[in-house]
TORPAZA-669624 format. One record per residue (C-alpha): x, y, z. Coordinates in steps of 0.5 Angstrom, whole numbers. Example, Ala and Ser with C-alpha at 12.3 -4.5 7.8 and 13.67 -1.06 7.14 Angstrom:
// residues 2
<r px="25" py="-9" pz="16"/>
<r px="27" py="-2" pz="14"/>
// end
This chain:
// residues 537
<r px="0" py="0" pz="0"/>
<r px="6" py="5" pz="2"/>
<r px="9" py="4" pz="-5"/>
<r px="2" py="5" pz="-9"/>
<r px="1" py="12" pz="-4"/>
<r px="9" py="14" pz="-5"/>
<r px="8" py="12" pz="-13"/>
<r px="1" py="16" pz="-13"/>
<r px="4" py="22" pz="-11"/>
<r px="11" py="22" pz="-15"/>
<r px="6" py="23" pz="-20"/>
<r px="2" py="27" pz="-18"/>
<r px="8" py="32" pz="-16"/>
<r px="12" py="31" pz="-23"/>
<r px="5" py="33" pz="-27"/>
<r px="5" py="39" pz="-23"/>
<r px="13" py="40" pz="-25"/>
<r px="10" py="40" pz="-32"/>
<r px="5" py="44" pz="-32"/>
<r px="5" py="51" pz="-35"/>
<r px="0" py="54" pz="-29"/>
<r px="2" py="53" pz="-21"/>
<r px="-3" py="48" pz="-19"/>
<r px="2" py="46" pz="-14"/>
<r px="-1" py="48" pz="-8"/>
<r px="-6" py="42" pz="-7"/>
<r px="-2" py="41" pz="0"/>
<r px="-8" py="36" pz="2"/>
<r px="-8" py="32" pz="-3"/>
<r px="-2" py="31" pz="-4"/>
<r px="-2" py="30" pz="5"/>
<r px="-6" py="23" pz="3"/>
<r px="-1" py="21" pz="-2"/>
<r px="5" py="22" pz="0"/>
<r px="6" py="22" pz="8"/>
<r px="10" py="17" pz="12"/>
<r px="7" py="15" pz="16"/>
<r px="1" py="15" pz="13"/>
<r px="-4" py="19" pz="17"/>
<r px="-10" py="17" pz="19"/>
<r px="-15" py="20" pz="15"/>
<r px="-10" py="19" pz="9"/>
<r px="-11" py="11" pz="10"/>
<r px="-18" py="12" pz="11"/>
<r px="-18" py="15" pz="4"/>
<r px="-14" py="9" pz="1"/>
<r px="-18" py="4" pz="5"/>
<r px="-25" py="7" pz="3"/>
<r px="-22" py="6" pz="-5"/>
<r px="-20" py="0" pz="-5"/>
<r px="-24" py="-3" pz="1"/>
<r px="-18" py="-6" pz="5"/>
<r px="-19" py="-7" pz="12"/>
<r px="-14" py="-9" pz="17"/>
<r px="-18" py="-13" pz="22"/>
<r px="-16" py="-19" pz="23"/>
<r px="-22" py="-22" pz="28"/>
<r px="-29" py="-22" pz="25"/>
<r px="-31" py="-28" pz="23"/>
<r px="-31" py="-27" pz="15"/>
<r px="-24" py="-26" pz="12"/>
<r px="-22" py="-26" pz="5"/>
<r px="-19" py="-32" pz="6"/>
<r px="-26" py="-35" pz="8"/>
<r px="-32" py="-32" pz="3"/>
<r px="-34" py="-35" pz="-3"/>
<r px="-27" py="-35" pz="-8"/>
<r px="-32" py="-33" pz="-13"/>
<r px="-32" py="-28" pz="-10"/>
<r px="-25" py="-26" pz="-12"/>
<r px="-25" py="-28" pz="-19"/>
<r px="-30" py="-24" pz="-20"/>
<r px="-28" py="-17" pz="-23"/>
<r px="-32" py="-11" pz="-26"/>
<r px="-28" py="-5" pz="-29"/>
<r px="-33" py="0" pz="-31"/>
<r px="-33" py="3" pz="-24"/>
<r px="-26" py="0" pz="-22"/>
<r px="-21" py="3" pz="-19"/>
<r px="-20" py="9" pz="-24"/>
<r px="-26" py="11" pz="-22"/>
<r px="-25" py="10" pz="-14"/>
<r px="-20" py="15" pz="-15"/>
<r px="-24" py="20" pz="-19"/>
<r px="-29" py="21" pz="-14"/>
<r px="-24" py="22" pz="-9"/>
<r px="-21" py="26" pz="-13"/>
<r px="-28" py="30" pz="-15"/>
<r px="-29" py="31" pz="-7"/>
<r px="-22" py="35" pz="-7"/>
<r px="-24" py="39" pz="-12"/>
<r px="-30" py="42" pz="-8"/>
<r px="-25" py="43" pz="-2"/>
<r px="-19" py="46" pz="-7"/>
<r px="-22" py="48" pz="-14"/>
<r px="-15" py="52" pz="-16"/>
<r px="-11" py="46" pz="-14"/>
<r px="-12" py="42" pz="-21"/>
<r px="-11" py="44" pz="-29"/>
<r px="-19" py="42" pz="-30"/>
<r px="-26" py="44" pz="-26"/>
<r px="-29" py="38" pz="-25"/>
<r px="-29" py="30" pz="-28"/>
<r px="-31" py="28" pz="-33"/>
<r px="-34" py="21" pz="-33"/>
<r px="-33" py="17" pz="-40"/>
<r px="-32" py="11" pz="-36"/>
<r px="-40" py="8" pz="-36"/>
<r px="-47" py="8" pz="-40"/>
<r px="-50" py="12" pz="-35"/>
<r px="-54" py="19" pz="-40"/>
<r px="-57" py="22" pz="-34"/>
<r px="-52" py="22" pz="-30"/>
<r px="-49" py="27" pz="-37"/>
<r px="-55" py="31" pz="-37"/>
<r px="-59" py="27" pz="-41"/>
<r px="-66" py="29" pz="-40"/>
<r px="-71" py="24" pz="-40"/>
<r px="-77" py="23" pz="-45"/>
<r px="-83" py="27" pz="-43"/>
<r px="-89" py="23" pz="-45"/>
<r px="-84" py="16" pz="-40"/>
<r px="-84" py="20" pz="-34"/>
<r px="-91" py="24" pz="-35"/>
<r px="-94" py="18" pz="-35"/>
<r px="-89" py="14" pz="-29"/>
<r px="-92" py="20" pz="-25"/>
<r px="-98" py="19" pz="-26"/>
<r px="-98" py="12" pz="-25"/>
<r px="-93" py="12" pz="-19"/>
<r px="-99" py="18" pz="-15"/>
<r px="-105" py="16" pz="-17"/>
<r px="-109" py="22" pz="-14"/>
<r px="-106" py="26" pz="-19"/>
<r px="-111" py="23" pz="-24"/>
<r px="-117" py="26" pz="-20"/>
<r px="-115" py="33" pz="-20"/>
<r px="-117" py="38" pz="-26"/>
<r px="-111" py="41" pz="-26"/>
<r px="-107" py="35" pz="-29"/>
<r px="-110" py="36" pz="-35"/>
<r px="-107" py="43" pz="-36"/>
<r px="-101" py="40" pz="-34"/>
<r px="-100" py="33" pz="-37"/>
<r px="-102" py="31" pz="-44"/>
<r px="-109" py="27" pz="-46"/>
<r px="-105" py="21" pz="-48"/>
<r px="-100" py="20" pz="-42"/>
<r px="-107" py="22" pz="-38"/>
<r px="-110" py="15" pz="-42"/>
<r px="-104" py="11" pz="-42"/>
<r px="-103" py="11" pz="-35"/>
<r px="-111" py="9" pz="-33"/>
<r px="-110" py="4" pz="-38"/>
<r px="-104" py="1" pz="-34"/>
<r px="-107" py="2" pz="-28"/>
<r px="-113" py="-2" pz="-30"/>
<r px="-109" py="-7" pz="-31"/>
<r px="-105" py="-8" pz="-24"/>
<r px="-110" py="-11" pz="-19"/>
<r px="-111" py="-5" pz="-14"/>
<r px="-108" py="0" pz="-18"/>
<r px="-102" py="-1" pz="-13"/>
<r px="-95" py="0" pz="-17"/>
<r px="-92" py="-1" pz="-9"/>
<r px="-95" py="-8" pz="-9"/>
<r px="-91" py="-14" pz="-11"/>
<r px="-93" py="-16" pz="-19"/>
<r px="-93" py="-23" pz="-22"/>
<r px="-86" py="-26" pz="-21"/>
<r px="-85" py="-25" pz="-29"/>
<r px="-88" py="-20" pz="-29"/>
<r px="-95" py="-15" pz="-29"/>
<r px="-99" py="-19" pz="-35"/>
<r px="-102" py="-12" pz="-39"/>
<r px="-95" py="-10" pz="-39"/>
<r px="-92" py="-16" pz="-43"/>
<r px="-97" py="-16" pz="-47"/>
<r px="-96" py="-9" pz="-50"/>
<r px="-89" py="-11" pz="-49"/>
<r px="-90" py="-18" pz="-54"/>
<r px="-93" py="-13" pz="-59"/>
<r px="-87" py="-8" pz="-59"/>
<r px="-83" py="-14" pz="-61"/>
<r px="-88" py="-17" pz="-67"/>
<r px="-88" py="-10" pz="-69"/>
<r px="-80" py="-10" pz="-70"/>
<r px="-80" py="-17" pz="-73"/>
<r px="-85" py="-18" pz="-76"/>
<r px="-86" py="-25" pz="-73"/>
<r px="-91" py="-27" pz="-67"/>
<r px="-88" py="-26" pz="-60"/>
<r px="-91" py="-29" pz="-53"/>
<r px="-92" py="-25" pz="-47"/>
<r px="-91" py="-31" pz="-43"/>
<r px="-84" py="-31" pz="-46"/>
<r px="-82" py="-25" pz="-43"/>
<r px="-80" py="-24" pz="-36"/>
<r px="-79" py="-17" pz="-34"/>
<r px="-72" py="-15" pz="-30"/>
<r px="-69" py="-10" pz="-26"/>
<r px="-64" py="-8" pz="-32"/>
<r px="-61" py="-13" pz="-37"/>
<r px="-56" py="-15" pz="-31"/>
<r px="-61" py="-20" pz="-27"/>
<r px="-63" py="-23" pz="-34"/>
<r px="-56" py="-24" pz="-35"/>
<r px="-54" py="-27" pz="-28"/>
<r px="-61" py="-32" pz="-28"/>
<r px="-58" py="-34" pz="-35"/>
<r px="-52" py="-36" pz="-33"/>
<r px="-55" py="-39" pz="-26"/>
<r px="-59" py="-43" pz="-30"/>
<r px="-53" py="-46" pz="-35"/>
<r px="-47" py="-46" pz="-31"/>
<r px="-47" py="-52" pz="-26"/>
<r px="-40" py="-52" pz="-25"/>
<r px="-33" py="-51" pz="-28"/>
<r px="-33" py="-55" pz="-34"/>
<r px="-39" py="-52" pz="-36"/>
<r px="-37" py="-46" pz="-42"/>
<r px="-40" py="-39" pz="-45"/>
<r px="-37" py="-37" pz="-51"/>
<r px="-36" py="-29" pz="-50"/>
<r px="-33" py="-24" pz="-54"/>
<r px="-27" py="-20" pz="-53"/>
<r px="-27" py="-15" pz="-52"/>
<r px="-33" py="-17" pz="-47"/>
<r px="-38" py="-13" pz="-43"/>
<r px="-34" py="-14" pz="-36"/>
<r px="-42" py="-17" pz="-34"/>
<r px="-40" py="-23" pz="-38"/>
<r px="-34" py="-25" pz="-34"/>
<r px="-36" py="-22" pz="-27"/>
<r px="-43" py="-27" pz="-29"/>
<r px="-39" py="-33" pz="-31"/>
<r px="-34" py="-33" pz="-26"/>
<r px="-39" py="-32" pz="-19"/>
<r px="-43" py="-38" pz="-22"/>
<r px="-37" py="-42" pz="-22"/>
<r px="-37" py="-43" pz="-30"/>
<r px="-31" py="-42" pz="-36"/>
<r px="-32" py="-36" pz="-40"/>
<r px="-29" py="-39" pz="-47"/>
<r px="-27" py="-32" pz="-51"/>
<r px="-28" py="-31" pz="-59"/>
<r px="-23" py="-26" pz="-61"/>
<r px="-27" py="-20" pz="-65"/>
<r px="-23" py="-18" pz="-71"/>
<r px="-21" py="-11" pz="-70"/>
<r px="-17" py="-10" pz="-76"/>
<r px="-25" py="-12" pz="-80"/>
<r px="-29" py="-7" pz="-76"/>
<r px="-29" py="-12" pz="-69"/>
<r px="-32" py="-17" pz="-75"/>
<r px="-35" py="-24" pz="-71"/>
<r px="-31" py="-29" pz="-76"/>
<r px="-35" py="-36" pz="-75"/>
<r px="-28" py="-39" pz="-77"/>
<r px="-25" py="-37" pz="-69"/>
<r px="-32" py="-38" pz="-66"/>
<r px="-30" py="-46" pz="-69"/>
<r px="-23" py="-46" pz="-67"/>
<r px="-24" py="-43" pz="-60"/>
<r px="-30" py="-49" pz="-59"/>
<r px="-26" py="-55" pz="-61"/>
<r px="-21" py="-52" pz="-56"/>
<r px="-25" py="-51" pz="-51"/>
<r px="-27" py="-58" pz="-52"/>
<r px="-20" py="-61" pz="-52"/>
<r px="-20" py="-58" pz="-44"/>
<r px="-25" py="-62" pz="-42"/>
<r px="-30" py="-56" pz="-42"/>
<r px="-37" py="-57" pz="-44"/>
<r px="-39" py="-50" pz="-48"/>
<r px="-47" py="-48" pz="-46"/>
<r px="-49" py="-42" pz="-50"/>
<r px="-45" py="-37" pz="-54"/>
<r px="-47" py="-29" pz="-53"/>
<r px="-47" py="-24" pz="-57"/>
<r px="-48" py="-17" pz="-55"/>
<r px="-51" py="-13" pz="-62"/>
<r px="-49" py="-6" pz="-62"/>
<r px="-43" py="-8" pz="-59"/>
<r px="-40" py="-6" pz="-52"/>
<r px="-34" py="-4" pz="-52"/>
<r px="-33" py="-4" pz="-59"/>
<r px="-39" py="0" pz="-62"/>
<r px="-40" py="-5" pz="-68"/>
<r px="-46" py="-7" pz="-71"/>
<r px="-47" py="-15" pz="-74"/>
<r px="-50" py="-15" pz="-82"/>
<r px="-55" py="-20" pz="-82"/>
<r px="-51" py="-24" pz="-87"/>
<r px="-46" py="-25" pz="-81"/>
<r px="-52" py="-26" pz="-76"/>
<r px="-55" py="-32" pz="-80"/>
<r px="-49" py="-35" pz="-80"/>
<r px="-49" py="-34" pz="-72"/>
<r px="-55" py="-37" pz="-71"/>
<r px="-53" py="-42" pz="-75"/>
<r px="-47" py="-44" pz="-71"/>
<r px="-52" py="-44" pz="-65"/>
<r px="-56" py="-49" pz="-68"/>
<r px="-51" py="-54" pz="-71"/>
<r px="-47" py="-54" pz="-64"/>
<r px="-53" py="-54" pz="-60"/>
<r px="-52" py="-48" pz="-56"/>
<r px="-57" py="-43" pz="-53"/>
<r px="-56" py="-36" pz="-57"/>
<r px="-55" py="-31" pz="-52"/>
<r px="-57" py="-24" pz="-55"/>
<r px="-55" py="-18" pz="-51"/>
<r px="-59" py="-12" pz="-55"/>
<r px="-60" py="-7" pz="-50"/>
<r px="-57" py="-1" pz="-55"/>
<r px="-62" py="-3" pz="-61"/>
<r px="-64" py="4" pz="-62"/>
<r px="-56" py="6" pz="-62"/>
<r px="-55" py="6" pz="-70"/>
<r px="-51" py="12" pz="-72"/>
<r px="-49" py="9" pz="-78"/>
<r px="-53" py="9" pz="-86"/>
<r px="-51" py="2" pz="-88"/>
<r px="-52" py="-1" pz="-82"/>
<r px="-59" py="-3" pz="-79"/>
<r px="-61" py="-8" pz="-73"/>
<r px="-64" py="-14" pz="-72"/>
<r px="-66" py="-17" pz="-67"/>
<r px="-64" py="-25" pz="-67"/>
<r px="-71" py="-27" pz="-66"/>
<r px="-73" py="-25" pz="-73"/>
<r px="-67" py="-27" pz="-77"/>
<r px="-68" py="-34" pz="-73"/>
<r px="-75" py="-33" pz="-75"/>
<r px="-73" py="-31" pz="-82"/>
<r px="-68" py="-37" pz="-83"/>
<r px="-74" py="-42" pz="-81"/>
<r px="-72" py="-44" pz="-74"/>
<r px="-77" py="-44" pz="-69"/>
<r px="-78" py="-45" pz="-62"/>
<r px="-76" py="-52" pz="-62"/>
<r px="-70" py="-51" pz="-67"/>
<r px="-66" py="-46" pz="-63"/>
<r px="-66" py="-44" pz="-56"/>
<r px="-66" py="-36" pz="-56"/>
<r px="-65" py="-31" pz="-50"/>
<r px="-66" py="-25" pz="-52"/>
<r px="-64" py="-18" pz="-47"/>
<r px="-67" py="-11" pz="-47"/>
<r px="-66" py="-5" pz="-42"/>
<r px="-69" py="1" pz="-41"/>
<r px="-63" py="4" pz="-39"/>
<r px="-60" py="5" pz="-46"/>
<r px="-62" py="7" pz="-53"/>
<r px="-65" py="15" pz="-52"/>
<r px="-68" py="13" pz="-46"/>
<r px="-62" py="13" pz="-41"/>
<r px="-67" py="10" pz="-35"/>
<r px="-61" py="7" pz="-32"/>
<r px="-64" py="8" pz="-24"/>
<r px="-71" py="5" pz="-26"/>
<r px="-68" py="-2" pz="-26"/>
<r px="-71" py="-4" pz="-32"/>
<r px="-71" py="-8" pz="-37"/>
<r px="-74" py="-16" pz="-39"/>
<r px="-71" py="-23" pz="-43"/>
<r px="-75" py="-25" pz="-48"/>
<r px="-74" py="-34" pz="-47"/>
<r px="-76" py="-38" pz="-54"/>
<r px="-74" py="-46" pz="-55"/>
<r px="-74" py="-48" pz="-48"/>
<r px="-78" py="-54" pz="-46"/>
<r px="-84" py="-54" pz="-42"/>
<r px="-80" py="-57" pz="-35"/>
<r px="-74" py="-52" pz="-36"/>
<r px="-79" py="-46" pz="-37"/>
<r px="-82" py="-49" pz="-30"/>
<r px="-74" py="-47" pz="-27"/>
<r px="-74" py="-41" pz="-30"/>
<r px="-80" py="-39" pz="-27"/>
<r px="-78" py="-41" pz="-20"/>
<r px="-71" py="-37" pz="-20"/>
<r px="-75" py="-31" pz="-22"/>
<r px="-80" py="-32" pz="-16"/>
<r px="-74" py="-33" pz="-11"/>
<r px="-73" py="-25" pz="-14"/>
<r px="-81" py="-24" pz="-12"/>
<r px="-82" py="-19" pz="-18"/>
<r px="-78" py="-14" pz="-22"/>
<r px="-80" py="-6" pz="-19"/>
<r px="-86" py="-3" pz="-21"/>
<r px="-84" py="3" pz="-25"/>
<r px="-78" py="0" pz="-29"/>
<r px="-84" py="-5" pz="-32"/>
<r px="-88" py="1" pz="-34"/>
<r px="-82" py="4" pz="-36"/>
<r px="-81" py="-2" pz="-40"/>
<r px="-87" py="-3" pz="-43"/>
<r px="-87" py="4" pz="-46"/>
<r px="-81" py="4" pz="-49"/>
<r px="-84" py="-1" pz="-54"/>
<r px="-89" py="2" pz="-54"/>
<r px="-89" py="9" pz="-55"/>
<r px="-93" py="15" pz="-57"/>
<r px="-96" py="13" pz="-65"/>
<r px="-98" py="19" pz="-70"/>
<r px="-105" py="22" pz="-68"/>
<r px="-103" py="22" pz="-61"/>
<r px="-102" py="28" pz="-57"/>
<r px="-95" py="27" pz="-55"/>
<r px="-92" py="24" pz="-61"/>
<r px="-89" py="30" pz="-65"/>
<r px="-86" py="32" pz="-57"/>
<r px="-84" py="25" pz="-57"/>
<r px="-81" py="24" pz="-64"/>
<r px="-77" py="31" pz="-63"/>
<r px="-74" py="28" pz="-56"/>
<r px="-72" py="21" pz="-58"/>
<r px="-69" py="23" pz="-65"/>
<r px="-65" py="31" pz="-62"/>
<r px="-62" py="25" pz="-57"/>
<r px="-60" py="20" pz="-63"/>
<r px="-58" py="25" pz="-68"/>
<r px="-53" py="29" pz="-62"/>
<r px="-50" py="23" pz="-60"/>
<r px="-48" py="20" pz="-68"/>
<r px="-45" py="26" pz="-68"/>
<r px="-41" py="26" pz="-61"/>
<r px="-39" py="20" pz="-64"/>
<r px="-36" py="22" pz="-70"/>
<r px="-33" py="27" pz="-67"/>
<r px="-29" py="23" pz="-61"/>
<r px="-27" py="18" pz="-67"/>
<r px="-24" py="23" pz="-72"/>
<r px="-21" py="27" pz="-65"/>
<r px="-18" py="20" pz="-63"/>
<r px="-15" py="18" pz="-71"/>
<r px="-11" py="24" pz="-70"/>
<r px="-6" py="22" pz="-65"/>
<r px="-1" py="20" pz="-66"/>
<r px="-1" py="13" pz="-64"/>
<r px="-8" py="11" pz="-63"/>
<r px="-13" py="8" pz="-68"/>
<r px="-21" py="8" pz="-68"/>
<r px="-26" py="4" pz="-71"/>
<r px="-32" py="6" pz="-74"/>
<r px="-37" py="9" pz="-68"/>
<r px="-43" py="5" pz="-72"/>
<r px="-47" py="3" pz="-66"/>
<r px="-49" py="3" pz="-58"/>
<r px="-44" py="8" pz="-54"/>
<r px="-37" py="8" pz="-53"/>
<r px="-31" py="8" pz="-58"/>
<r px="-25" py="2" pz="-56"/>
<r px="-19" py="6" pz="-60"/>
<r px="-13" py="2" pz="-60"/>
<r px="-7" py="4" pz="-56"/>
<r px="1" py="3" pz="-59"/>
<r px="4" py="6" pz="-52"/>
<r px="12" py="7" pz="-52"/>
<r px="17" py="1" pz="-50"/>
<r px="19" py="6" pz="-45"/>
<r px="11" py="7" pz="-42"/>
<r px="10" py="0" pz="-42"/>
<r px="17" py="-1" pz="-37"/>
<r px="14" py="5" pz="-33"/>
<r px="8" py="1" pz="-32"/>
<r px="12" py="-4" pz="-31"/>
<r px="16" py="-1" pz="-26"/>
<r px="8" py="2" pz="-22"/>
<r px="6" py="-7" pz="-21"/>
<r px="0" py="-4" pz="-27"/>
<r px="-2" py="-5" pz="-34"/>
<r px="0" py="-2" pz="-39"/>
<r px="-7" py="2" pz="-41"/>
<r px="-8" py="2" pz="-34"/>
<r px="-1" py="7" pz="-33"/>
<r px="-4" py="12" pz="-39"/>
<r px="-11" py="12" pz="-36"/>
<r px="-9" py="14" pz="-29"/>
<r px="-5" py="19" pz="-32"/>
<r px="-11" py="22" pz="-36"/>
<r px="-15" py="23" pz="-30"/>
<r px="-9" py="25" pz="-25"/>
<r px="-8" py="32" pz="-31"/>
<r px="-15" py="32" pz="-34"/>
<r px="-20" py="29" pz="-30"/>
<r px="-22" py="25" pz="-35"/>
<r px="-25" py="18" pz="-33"/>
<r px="-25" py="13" pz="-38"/>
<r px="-24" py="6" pz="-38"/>
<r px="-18" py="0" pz="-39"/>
<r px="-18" py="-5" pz="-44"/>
<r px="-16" py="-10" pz="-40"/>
<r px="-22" py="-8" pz="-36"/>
<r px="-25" py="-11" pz="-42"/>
<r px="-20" py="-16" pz="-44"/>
<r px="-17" py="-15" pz="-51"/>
<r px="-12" py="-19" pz="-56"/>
<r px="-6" py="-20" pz="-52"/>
<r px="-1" py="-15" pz="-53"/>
<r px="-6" py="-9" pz="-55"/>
<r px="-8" py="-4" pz="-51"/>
<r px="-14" py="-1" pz="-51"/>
<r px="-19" py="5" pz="-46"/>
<r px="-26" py="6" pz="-47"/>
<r px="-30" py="12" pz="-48"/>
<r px="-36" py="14" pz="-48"/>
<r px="-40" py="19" pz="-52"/>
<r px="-45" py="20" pz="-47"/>
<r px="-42" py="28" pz="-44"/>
<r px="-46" py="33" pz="-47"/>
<r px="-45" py="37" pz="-53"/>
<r px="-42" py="43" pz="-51"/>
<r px="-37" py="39" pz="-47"/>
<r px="-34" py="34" pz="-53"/>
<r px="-29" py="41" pz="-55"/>
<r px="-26" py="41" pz="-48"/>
<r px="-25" py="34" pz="-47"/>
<r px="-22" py="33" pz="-55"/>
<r px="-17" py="40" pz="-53"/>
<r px="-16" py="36" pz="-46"/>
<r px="-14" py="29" pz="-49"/>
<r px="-11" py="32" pz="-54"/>
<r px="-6" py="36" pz="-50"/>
<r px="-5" py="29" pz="-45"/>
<r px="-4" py="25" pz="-50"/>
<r px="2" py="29" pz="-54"/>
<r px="4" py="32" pz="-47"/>
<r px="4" py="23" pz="-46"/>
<r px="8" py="21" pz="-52"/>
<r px="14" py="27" pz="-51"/>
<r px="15" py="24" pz="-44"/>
<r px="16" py="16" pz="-47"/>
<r px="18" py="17" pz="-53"/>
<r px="23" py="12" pz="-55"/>
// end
């Protein structure tokens, strides 16, 4: 520990020697890191960050809880953002002692946290829903429009006592999955079944019941991409089972190549590990990218010819900045290939935290289950009964995002303003923060098609690698941490995602507002030649 706090505020000390302005006059911050002995609010610090104890005589030790537990990692709110928030205190105590105003979180898929607003015709309708008595005042028709008015008595009227703080069906409330099956027979074009839908708090749960479901023990294999959405992993590895990667192609675009999916397959095959399911996340997640159709039919053709469960992450459905790509959903082009419920196990994941929406603290969200038998269905439902029921207001939420206002309702021309200013400022934040990333030297961008972040590759100095070496830390780590220390900027390792060996990697998001993306380009770009003078070979 002594060695990380001295090794912190070396950094700290030789970025402020090299900035152009005197903020070296953060007395306390750099108290906290570089005090010998450490004092003990200092360690008080460094104990909240990493959530070390020293205690010795309580019951529960690392060495006795669940060595799952240890496994399991998640990088998206890691140790890089641990050290933000500390970082953001001490910046509302000591605003003149760094070289920016404030952090900048790049670091997860969180809209409104950037101050993205929600949809109007969503939430006026949650109001009503959540305090009902608003509907027998005359003034709420002066404040709330005839269709929010109309949906919510129409989705009180299917909850028994109109009570939303009441437990719902364990899948959750019918009238909701109904219009929830609608929305996705209106997408594909193929018939969907409310009693296939199981509603969630977010996209997470359906995952954690998936791989509860699948994962009986070490042997048992998920076929995951990586880069990967750290959920896959943490999941796996808390369940007890092997995660099996297939290498995205980033030369291609972060193509999926059938050929590495087979090759990976029969490796695993030869440790002994028995391959259940294989998981797609489309738009993709870290890497941007969205499938062709071409490519998904051949995947779902893999699925059937191993007979593997197709686990479909499509949470950024709506995230498409691109022309000539479009998505669709696995269930559709399964349907489209002939494949019905008893030629190919189907689980489908939707949330309602993306997309324009961004309702990431109304936890909600659900999984579309197809090609299970009657008797595996049973399970399923008996794991979600052991949850009780997902949370009233993210079902509504959910319900409303598949089926939102229509033309010649009151609130649709409002709704359709909302939704596309949203999806049209982030296809150009993306476009933005990739051709900014293109231009410095020694990082390459792919295409920003789809969801919300960009994954650009990093070809850091020899003599930054020795550093992070020498600093016990990843070599995309070492740059991150840097970035932060001189610009405030939060963004996310690669290996926090796992990646080719050998590369390195950070995610950003595109999420900061608009006005903010020229600072944070001017910011990163500064760093980053400031960066490679200091390392250059």
């Amino acid at each position: 520990m002594r060695r990380f706090v001295i090794g912190q505020a070396k950094n700290l000390i030789d970025q402020t020697r090299r900035r152009p302005r005197p903020h070296h006059n953060n007395i306390r911050l750099l108290s906290l890191l570089a005090s010998d002995p450490i004092p003990v609010s200092s360690s008080r610090f460094f104990s909240d960050m990493t959530g070390s104890d020293s205690s010795s005589s309580l019951p529960v030790t690392l060495d006795s809880i669940n060595p799952n537990v240890l496994k399991c990692e998640y990088a998206v709110r890691g140790e890089i953002v641990n050290i933000a928030q500390k970082l953001q205190d001490d910046l509302k105590i000591n605003k003149d002692a760094y070289p920016f105003d404030e952090i900048i979180y790049c670091n997860i898929g969180n809209p409104q946290s950037l101050s993205q607003q929600p949809i109007t015709f969503f939430r006026e309708v949650l109001a009503l829903c959540s305090h009902t008595a608003l509907l027998d005042r005359d003034e709420t028709h002066a404040l709330f429009s005839t269709d929010s008015i109309a949906r919510a008595w129409k989705i009180l009227d299917q909850i028994p006592g109109k009570a939303t703080g009441a437990y719902s069906h364990s899948q959750g409330i019918k009238g909701l999955r109904d219009a929830i099956a609608a929305g996705i027979e209106a997408r594909d074009g193929f018939p969907a079944d409310p009693n296939d839908i199981f509603m969630t708090d977010g996209a997470s749960p359906g995952v954690h019941m998936m791989m509860q479901l699948l994962i009986s023990s070490e042997k048992d294999g998920i076929l995951c991409p990586i880069p990967q959405y750290p959920l896959y992993s943490a999941s796996i590895a808390l369940h007890g089972g092997s995660l099996v990667p297939y290498y995205l192609d980033e030369a291609s675009g972060w193509g999926l190549e059938i050929s590495e999916l087979k090759k990976q397959l029969e490796d695993a095959k030869s440790k002994g590990i028995t391959v259940r399911a294989l998981a797609v996340i489309n738009p993709g997640n870290p890497t941007g990218q969205v499938l062709s159709e071409e490519n998904q039919r051949d995947i779902v053709d893999f699925c059937k010819k191993e007979g593997l469960v197709l686990l479909a992450d499509e949470v950024y459905q709506e995230n498409v900045y691109v022309p000539d790509k479009k998505f669709h959903s696995f269930k559709k082009v399964a349907r489209s290939m002939g494949y019905g419920e008893k030629d190919i196990s189907l689980v489908s994941f939707q949330s309602i935290s993306k997309g324009y929406y961004g309702e990431c603290g109304k936890r909600g969200g659900y999984m579309e289950v197809t090609g299970f038998t009657s008797d595996v269905r049973e399970q399923i439902y008996k794991v979600a009964s052991v949850n009780l029921c997902s949370n009233i207001s993210g079902q509504i939420l959910a319900s409303l995002v598949m089926s939102p206002p229509k033309p010649g309702d009151e609130s649709y021309e409002s709704y359709i303003s909302e939704k596309e200013g949203i999806l049209s400022s982030m296809a150009r934040r993306a476009k933005t923060l990739e051709e900014a990333l293109n231009k410095l030297e020694g990082i390459t961008c792919n295409r920003a098609e789809g969801a919300m972040y960009l994954f650009p590759c990093i070809n850091l100095p020899k003599k930054a690698i020795a550093a992070a070496e020498a600093a016990k830390t990843a070599p995309d780590t070492f740059y991150c941490k840097r970035l932060l220390n001189a610009t405030g900027i939060v963004v996310v390792p690669g290996s926090g995602f796992r990646q080719v060996p050998g590369t390195w990697h950070f995610r950003c998001t595109i999420l900061p507002q608009e006005d903010k993306i020229p600072a944070i380009v001017n910011r990163l770009t500064e760093f980053h030649k400031s960066f490679m003078d200091e390392f250059r070979d």
